[in-house]
N, C-alpha and C positions, 0 to 999 in steps of 0.2 A: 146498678151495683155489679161490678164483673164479678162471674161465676165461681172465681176460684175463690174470691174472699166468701161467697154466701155455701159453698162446700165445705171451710175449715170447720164450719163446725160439726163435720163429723168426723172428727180428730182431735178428740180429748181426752187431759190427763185422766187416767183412771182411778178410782174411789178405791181407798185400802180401807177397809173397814176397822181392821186392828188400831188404827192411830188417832178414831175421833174424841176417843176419852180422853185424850193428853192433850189436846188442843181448844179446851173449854174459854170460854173468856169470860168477864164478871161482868154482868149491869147491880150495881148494889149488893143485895143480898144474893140476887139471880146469877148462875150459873149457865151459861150458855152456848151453843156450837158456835164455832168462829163466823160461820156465817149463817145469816137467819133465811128462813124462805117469807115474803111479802104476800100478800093472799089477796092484794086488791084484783089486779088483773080474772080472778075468778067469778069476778062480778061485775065490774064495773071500769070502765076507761077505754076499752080497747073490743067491743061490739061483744057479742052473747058467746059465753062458753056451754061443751057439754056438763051438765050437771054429773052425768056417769065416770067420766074425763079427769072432773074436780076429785071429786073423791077418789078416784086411783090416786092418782097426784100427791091430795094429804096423806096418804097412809104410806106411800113410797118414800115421802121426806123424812117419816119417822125412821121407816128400816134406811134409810141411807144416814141417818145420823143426825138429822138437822134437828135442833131441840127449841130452836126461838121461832114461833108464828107470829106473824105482825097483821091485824085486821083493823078495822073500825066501822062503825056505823055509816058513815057515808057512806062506805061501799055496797053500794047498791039498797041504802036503806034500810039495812039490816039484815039485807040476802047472804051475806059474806059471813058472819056471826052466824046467822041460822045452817049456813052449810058446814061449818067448822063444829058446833055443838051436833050436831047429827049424823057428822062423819065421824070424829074424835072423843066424845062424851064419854067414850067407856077407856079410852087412851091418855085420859088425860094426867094420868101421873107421869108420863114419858117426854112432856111439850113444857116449854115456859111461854104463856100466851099474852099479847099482849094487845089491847085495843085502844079505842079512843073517844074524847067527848069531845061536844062543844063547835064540831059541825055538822051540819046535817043537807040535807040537798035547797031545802028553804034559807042555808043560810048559816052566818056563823052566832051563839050564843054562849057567850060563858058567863051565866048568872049561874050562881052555886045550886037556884032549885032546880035547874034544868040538868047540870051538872049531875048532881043524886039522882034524878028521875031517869037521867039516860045512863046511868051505871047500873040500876037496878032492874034495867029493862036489858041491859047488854050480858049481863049476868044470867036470862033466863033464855035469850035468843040461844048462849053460848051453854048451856046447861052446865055450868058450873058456881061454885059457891066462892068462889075468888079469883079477882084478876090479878098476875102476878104484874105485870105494868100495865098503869093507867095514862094516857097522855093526855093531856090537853091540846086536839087536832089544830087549831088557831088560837091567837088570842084575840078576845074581843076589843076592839077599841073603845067600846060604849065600858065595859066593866075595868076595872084595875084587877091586873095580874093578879094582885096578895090575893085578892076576892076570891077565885077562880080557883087558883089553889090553896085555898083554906079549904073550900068543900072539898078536896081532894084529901086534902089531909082528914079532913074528918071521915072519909071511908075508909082509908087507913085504920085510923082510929076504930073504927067498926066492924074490922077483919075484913071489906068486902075487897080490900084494892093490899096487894104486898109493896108498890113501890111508884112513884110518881113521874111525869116525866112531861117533857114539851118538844111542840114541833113548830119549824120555822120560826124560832125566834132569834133577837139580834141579844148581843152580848149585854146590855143592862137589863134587859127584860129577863134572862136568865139572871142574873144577878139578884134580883128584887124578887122573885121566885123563890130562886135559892135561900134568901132570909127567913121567906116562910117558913121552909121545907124541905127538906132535900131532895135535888133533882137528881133521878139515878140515869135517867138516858135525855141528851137531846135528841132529836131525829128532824134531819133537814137534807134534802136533796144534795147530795156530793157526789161525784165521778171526776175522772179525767176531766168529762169537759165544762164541769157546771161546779165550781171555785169558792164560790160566796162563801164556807166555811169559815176558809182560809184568813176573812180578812176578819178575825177577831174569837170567834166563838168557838174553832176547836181549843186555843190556847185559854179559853176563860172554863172551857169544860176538864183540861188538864188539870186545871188550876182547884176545880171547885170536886175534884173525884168524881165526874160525870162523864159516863159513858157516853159515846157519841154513834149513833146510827143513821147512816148513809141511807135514803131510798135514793131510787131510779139511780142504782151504782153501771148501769150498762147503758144511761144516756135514753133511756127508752129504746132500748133495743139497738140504738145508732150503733154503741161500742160492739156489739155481738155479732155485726154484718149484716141485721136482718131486718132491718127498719126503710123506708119507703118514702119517698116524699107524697107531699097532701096532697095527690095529684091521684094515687094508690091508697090511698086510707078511706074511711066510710067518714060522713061528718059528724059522727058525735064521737071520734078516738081522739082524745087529747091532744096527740100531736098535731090536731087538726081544730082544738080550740085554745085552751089554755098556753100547750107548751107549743103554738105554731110556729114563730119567727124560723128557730133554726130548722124544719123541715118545707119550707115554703121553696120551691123548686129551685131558684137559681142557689139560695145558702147551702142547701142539701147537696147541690152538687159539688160545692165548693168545700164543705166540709166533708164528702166522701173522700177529695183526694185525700185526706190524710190516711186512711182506711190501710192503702196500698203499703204504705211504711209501717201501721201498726202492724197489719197483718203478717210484715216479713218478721217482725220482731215477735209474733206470737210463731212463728213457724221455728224461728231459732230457740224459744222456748218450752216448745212441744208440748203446746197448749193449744186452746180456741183464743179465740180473742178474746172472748165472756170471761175466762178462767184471767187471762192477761189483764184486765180491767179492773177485776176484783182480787186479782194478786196485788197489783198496783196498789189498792185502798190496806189492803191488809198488812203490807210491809210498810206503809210512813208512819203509819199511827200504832203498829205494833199491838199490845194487848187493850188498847182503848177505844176500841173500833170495831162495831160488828154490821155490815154491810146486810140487807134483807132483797136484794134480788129476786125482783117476781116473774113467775111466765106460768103457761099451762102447757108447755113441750116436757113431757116425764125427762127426757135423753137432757134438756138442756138443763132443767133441777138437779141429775144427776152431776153432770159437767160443774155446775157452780158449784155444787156440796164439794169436791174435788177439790176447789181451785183454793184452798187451804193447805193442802198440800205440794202446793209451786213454790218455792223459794226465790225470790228474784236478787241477784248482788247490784249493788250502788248503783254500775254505772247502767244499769238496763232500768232502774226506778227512774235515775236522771236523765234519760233519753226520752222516756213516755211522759215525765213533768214535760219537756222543751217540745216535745211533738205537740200533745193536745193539753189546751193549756185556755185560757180564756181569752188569751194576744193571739193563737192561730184557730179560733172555733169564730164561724160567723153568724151574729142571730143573738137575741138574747136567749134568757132560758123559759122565759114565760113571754103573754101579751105584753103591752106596755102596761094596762087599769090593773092584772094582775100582782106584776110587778113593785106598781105603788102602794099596792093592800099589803105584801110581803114584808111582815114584821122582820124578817131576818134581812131584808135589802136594805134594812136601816147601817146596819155593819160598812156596806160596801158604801153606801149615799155620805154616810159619816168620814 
């Protein structure tokens, strides 16, 4: 990666504190900053954090404005939950938190017992008495969707959950959900350069008043400069198992050149590239769309909170559509077995 692209990020727009109340977005009944901070990275995916570190970290998103947390239990097994309830527990009227069920490191289940039993265990990891979004982390293919979330709704029903929500699925699988219940957010991998959305499910989320959240909105780090091929990573970083294809040496290089053009287009917009990235997401989808970008760099958390306040016109959206795009990125986005499990690659197969 040449230097000058992994230096821009320390040249970014700066955080005005006066303007994050006007720029709240809705998941349902939830109120939220326009962009959320992701909390997996604290635990899990990308080798051991300081625990000292993390918790700077959370409490710095709060004073920077970020009101949406996104965790779950796989992360790290409940280490992610249990840092977030031990950091924030006395904060928690300032956050709208949200976790997940239904996977776990053993695997994925969504039978409704297991469903209650890992909501009411994610409840006391997190020391609070409600989750304001519950998602369903996969669906199961052994269980039908209605199932899955009918016990969702029934936590609902029980005060312990304020609002529902699924990740990685394809547009009828949301639909058949949504009969159940209402779906307040989907959350499925989008960026610049990983599309799958696109081919049905942000338009069935318009359709159905469902909020849509982006993870891994910086490509895994690709978009931000700061990402490595598998060559530089430890072997249990994701980009070195799950999401390997496009970090695998020759794609990596080949997808760096694009870097060189984004990077001049983030320098014309006196931004990072992170900020450019998650501009990009924030201006198509406008008030439907809340991006949760995760890291444990304080300076780069700050830079994203930020990058709500970039304004991007037309023709700089449409230049970063036609740069990075899923016809100029080489690599899929996951393994191949992965990709077949990928309830949401049913969209693009279709």
């Amino acid at each position: 990666m040449p230097r000058s692209l992994l230096n821009h990020r320390m040249m970014p727009l700066t955080l005005h504190f006066g303007v994050k109340a006007l720029q709240e977005r809705q998941i349902a009944s939830l109120s939220v900053s326009p962009t959320g901070l992701g909390c997996m990275n604290l635990s899990f995916g990308y080798g051991p954090a300081d625990e000292s570190e993390s918790a700077a970290l959370l409490l710095k998103a709060l004073d920077a404005g970020i009101t949406f947390l996104d965790t779950a239990f796989m992360y790290g097994a409940g280490h992610n939950e249990t840092l977030i309830g031990n950091v924030l527990a006395q904060h928690r009227s300032r956050f709208v938190l949200a976790t997940k069920c239904g996977l776990a490191p053993e695997g994925i289940n969504g039978h409704p017992d297991t469903i209650a039993r890992q909501c009411d265990l994610s409840l006391q990891r997190l020391q609070t008495d409600v989750i304001d979004l519950y998602y369903l982390h996969r669906v199961d293919p052994a269980v039908p969707v209605e199932e899955s979330v009918g016990a969702m709704k029934a936590l609902v029903d029980a005060g312990k959950v304020r609002e529902i929500g699924l990740s990685e699925v394809c547009c009828e699988t949301l639909e058949r959900a949504h009969a159940e219940h209402p779906i307040a957010a989907v959350q499925s991998e989008y960026s610049l350069w990983s599309r799958t959305p696109e081919h049905g499910v942000l338009a069935a989320c318009r359709r159905l008043g469902t909020t849509f959240v982006p993870f891994s909105p910086l490509g895994r780090g690709f978009l931000a400069g700061s990402a490595s091929d598998v060559t530089q990573l430890a072997d249990n970083d994701l980009r070195c198992t799950i999401a390997r294809p496009r970090f695998e040496p020759e794609a990596f290089a080949s997808n760096s050149r694009l870097l060189q053009r984004f990077n001049a287009i983030a320098v014309d917009n006196n931004c990072t590239m992170a900020q450019l990235a998650l501009a990009w997401l924030l201006a198509i989808e406008d008030q439907t769309l809340v991006p949760i970008p995760g890291t444990r760099n304080l300076q780069h958390m700050l830079d994203n909170a930020a990058s709500a306040q970039l304004s991007l016109d037309e023709s700089t959206v449409a230049a970063l559509d036609a740069l990075i795009n899923e016809s100029t990125v080489t690599g899929t986005r996951y393994t191949a077995d992965r990709m077949q499990e990928a309830d949401s690659e049913r969209d693009v197969a279709g």
